[in-house]
KOLGU-4560 file (N, C-alpha, C; in nm, 3 decimals, padded with zeros to 5 digits):
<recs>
<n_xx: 14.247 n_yy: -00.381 n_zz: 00.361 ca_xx: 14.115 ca_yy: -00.387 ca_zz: 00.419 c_xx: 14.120 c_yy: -00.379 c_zz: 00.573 mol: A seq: 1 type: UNK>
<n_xx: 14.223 n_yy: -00.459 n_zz: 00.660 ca_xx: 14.248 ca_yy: -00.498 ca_zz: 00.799 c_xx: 14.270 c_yy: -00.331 c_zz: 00.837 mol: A seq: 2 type: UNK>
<n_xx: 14.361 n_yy: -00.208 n_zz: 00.807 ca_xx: 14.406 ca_yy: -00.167 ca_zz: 00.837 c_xx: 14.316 c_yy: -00.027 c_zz: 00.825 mol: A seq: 3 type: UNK>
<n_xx: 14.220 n_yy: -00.004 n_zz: 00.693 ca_xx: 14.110 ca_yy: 00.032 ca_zz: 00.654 c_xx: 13.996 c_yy: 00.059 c_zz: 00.826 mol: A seq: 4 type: UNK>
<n_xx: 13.978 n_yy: -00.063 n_zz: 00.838 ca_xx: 13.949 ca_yy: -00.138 ca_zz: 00.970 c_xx: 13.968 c_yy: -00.062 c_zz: 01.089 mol: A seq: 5 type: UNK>
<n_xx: 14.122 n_yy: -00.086 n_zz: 01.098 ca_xx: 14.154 ca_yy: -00.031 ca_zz: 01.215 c_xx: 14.146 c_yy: 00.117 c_zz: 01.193 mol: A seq: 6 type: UNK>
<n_xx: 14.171 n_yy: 00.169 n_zz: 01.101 ca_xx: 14.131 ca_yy: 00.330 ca_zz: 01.118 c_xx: 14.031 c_yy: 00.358 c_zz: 01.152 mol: A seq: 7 type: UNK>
<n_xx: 13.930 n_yy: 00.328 n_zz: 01.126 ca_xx: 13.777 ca_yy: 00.318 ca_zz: 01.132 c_xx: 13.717 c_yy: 00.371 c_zz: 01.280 mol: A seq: 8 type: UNK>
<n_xx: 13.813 n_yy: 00.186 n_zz: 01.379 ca_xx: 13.792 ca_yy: 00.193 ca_zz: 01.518 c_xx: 13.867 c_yy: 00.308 c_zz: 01.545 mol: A seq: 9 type: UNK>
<n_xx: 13.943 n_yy: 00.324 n_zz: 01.519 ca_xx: 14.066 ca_yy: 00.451 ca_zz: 01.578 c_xx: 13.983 c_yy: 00.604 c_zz: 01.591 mol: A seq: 10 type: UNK>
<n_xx: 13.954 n_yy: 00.626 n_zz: 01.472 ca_xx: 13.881 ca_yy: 00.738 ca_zz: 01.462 c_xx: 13.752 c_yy: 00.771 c_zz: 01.542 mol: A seq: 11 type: UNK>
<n_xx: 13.713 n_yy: 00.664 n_zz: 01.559 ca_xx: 13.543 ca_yy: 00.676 ca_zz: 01.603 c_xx: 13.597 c_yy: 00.683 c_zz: 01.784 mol: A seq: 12 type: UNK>
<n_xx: 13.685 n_yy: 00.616 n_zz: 01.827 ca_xx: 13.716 ca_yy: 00.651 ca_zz: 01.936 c_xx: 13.755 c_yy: 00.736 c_zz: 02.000 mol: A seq: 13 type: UNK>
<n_xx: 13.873 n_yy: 00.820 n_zz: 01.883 ca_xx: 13.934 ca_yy: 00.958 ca_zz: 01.901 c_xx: 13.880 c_yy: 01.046 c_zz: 01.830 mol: A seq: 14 type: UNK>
<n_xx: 13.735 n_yy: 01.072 n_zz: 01.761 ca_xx: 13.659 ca_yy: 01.125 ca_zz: 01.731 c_xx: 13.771 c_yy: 01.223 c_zz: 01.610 mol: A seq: 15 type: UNK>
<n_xx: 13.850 n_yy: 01.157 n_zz: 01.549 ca_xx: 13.920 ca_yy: 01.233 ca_zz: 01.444 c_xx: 13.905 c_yy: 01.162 c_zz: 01.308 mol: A seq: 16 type: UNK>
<n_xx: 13.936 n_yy: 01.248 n_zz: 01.184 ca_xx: 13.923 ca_yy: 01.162 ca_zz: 01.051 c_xx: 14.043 c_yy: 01.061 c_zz: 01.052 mol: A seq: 17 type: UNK>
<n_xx: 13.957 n_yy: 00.969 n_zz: 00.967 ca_xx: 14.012 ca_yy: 00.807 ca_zz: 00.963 c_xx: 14.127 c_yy: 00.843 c_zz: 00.863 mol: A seq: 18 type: UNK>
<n_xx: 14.098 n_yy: 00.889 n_zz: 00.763 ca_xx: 14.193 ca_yy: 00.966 ca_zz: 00.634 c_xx: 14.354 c_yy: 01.005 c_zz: 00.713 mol: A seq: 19 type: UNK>
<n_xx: 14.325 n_yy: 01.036 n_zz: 00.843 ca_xx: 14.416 ca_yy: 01.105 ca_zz: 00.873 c_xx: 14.536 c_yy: 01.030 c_zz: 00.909 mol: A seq: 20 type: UNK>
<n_xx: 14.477 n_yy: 00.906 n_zz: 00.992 ca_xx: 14.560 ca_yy: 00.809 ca_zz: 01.034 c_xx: 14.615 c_yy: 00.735 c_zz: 00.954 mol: A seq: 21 type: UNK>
<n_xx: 14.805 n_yy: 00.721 n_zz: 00.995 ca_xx: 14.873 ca_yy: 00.660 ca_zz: 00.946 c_xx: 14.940 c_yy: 00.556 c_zz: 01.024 mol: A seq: 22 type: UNK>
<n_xx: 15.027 n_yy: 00.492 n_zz: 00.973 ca_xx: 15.071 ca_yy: 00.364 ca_zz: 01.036 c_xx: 15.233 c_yy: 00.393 c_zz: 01.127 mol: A seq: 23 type: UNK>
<n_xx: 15.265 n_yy: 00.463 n_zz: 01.124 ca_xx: 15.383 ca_yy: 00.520 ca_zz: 01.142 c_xx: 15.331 c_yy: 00.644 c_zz: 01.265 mol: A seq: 24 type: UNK>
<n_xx: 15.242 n_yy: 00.665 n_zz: 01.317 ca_xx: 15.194 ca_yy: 00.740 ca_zz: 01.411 c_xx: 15.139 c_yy: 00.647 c_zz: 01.525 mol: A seq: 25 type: UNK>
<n_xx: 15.228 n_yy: 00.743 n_zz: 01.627 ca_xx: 15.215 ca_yy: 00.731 ca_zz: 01.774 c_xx: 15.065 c_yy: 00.746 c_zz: 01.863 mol: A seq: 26 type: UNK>
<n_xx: 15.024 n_yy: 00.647 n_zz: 01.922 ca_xx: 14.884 ca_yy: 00.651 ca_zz: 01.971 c_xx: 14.873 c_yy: 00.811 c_zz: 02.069 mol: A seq: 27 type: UNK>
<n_xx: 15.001 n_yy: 00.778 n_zz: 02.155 ca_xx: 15.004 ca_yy: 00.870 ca_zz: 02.244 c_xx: 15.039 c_yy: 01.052 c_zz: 02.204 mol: A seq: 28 type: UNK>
<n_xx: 15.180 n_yy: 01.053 n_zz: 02.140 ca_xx: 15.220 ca_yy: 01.157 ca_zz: 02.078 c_xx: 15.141 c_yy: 01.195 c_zz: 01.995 mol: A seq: 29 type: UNK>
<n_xx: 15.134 n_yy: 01.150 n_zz: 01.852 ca_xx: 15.062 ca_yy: 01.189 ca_zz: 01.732 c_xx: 14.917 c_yy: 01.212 c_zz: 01.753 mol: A seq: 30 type: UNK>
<n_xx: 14.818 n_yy: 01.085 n_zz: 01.823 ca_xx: 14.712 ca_yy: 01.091 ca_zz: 01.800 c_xx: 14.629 c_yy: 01.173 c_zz: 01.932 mol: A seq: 31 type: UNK>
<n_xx: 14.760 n_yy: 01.177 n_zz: 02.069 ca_xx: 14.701 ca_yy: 01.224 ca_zz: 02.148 c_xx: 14.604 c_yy: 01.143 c_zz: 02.230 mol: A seq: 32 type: UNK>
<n_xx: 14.606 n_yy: 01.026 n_zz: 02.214 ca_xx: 14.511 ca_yy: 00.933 ca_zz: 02.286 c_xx: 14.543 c_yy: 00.927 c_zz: 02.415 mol: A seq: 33 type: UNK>
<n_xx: 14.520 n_yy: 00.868 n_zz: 02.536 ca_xx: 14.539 ca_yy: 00.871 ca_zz: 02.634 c_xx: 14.503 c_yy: 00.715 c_zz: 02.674 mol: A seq: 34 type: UNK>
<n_xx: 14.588 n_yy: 00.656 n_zz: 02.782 ca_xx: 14.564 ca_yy: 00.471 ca_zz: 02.810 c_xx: 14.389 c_yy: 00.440 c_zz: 02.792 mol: A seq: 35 type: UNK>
<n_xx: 14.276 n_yy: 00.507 n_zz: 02.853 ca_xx: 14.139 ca_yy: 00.436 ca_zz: 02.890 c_xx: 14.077 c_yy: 00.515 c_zz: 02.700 mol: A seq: 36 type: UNK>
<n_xx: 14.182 n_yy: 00.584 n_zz: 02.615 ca_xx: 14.164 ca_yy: 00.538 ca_zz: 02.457 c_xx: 14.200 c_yy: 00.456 c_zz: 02.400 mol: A seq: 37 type: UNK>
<n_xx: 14.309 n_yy: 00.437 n_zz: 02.460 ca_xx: 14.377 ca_yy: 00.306 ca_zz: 02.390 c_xx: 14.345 c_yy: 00.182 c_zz: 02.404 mol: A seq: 38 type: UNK>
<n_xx: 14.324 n_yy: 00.156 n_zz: 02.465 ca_xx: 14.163 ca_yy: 00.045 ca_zz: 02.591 c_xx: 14.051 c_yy: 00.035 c_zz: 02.502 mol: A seq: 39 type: UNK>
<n_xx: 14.004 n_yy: 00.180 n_zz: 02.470 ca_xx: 13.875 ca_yy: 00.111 ca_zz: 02.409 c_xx: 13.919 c_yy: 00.100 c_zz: 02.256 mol: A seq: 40 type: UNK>
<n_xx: 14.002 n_yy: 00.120 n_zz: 02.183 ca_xx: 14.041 ca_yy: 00.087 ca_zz: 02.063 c_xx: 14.093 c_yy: -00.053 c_zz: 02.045 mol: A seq: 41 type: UNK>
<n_xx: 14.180 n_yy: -00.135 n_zz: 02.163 ca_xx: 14.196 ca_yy: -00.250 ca_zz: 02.186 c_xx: 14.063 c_yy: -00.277 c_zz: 02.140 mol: A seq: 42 type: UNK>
<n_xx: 13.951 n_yy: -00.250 n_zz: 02.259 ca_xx: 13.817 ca_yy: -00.325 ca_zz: 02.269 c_xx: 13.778 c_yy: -00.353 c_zz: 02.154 mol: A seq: 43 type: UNK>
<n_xx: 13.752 n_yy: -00.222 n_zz: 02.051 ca_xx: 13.689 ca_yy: -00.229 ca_zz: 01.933 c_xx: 13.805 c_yy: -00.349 c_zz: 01.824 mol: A seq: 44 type: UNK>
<n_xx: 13.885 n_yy: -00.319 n_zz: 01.821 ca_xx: 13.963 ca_yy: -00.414 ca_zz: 01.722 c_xx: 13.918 c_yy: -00.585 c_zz: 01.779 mol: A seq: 45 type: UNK>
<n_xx: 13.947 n_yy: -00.563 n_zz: 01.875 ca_xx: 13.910 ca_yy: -00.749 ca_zz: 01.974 c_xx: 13.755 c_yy: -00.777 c_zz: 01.949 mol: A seq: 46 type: UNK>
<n_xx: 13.676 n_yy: -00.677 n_zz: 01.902 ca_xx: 13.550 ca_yy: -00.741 ca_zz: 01.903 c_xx: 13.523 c_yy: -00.712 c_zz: 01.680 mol: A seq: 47 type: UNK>
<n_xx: 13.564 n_yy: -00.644 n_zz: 01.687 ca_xx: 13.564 ca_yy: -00.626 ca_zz: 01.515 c_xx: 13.673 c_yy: -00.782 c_zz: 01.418 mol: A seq: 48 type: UNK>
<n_xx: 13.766 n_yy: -00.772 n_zz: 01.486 ca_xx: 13.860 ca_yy: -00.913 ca_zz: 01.410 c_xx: 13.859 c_yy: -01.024 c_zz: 01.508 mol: A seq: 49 type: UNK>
<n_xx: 13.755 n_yy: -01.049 n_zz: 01.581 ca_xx: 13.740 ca_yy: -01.133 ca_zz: 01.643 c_xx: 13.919 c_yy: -01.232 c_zz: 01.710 mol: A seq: 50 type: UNK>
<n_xx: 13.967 n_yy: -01.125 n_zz: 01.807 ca_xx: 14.109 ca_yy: -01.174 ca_zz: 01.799 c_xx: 14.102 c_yy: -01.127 c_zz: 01.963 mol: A seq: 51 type: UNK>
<n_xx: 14.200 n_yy: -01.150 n_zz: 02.048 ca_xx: 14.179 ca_yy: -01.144 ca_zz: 02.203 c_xx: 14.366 c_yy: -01.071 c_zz: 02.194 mol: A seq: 52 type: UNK>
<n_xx: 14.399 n_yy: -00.983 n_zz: 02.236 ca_xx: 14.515 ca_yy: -00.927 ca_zz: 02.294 c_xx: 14.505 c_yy: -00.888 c_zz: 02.425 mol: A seq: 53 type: UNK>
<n_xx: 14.662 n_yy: -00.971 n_zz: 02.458 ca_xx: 14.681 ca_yy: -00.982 ca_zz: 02.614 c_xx: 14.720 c_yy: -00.849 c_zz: 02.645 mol: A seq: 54 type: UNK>
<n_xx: 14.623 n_yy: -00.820 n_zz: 02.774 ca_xx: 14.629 ca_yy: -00.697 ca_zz: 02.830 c_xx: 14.803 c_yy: -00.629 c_zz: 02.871 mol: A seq: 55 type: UNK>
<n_xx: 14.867 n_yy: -00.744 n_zz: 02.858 ca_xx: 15.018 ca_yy: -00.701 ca_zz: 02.955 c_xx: 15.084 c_yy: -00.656 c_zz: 02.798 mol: A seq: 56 type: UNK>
<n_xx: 15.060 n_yy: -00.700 n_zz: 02.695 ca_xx: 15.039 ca_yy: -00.633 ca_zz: 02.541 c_xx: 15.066 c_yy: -00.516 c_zz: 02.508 mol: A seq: 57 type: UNK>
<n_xx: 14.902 n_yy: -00.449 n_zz: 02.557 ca_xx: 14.848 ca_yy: -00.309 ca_zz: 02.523 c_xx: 14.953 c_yy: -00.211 c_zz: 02.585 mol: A seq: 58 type: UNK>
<n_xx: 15.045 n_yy: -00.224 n_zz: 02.728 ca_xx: 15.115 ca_yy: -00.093 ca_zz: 02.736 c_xx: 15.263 c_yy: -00.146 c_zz: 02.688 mol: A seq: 59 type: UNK>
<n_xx: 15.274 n_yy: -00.222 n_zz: 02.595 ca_xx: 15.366 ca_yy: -00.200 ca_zz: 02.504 c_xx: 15.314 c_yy: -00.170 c_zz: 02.325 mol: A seq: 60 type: UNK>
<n_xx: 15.220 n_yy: -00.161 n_zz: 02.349 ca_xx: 15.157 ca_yy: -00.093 ca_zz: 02.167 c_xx: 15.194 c_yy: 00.088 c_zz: 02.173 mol: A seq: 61 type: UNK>
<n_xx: 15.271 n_yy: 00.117 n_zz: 02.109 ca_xx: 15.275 ca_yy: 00.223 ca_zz: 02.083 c_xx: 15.240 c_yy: 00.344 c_zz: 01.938 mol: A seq: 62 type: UNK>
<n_xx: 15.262 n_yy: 00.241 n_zz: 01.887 ca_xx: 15.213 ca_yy: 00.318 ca_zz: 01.712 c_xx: 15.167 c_yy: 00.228 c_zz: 01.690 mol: A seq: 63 type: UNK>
<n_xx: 15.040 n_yy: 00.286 n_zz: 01.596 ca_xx: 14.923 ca_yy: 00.192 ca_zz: 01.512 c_xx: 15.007 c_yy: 00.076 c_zz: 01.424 mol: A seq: 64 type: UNK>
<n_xx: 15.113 n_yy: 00.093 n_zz: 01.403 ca_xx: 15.158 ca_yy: -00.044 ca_zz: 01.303 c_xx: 15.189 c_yy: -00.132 c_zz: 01.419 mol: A seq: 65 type: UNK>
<n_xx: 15.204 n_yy: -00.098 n_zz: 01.562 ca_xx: 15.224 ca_yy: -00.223 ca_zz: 01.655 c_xx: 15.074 c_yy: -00.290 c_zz: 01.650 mol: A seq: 66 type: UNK>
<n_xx: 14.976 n_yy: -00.233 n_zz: 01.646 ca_xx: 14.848 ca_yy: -00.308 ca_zz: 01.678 c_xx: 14.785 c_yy: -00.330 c_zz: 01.523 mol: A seq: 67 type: UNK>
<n_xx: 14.836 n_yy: -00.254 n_zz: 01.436 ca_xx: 14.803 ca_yy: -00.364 ca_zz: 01.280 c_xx: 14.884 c_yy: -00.462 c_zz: 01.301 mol: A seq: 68 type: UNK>
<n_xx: 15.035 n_yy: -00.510 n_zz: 01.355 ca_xx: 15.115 ca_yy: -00.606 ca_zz: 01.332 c_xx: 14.956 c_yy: -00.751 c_zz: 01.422 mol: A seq: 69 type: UNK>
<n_xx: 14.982 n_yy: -00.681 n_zz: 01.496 ca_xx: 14.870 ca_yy: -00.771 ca_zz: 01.605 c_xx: 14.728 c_yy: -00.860 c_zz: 01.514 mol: A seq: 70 type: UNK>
<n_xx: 14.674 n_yy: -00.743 n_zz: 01.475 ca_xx: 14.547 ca_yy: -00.823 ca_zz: 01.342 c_xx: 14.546 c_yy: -00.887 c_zz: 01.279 mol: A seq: 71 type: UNK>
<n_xx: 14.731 n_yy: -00.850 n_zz: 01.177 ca_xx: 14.753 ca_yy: -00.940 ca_zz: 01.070 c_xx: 14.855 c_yy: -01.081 c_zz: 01.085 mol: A seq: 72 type: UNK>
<n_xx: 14.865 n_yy: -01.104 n_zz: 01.241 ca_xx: 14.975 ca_yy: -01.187 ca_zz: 01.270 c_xx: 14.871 c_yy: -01.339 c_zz: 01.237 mol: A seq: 73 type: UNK>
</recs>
C-alpha cells in the first residue's frame, strides 16, 4: 500500500506512469528527476505519511527503495 503511495507522489511530480516505477530505480538516472523534483516528492511523501525527513537526508536518497526504506522505518 506504502509504496503504491509513493508511486503515486512520484509520478504526479514527474508527470510519468506510476505502473512504471520501480523500487530498484534511480531518482536521478532512471527517472531523470532533477534535486527541486526530488524536493517536491520529499514534500509530497512528508505531507501524505505524515513523517518529517531531514533535509541533510534527501541528497543522500538515491533510488526510490532509499525513500520507501524512509516510510516504512
Amino acid at each position: 500500500m506504502e509504496f503504491e503511495k509513493l508511486q503515486t507522489i512520484i509520478s504526479e511530480v514527474l508527470s510519468i506512469d506510476a505502473g512504471s516505477i520501480s523500487q530498484d530505480m534511480s531518482f536521478y538516472d532512471d527517472l531523470g528527476a532533477d534535486s527541486l523534483e526530488l524536493f517536491n516528492i520529499v514534500m509530497g511523501v512528508e505531507g501524505e505519511f505524515d513523517i518529517v525527513i531531514d533535509e541533510n537526508i534527501v541528497n543522500e536518497l538515491n533510488t526510490v527503495d532509499d525513500l520507501y526504506k524512509l516510510i516504512i522505518k
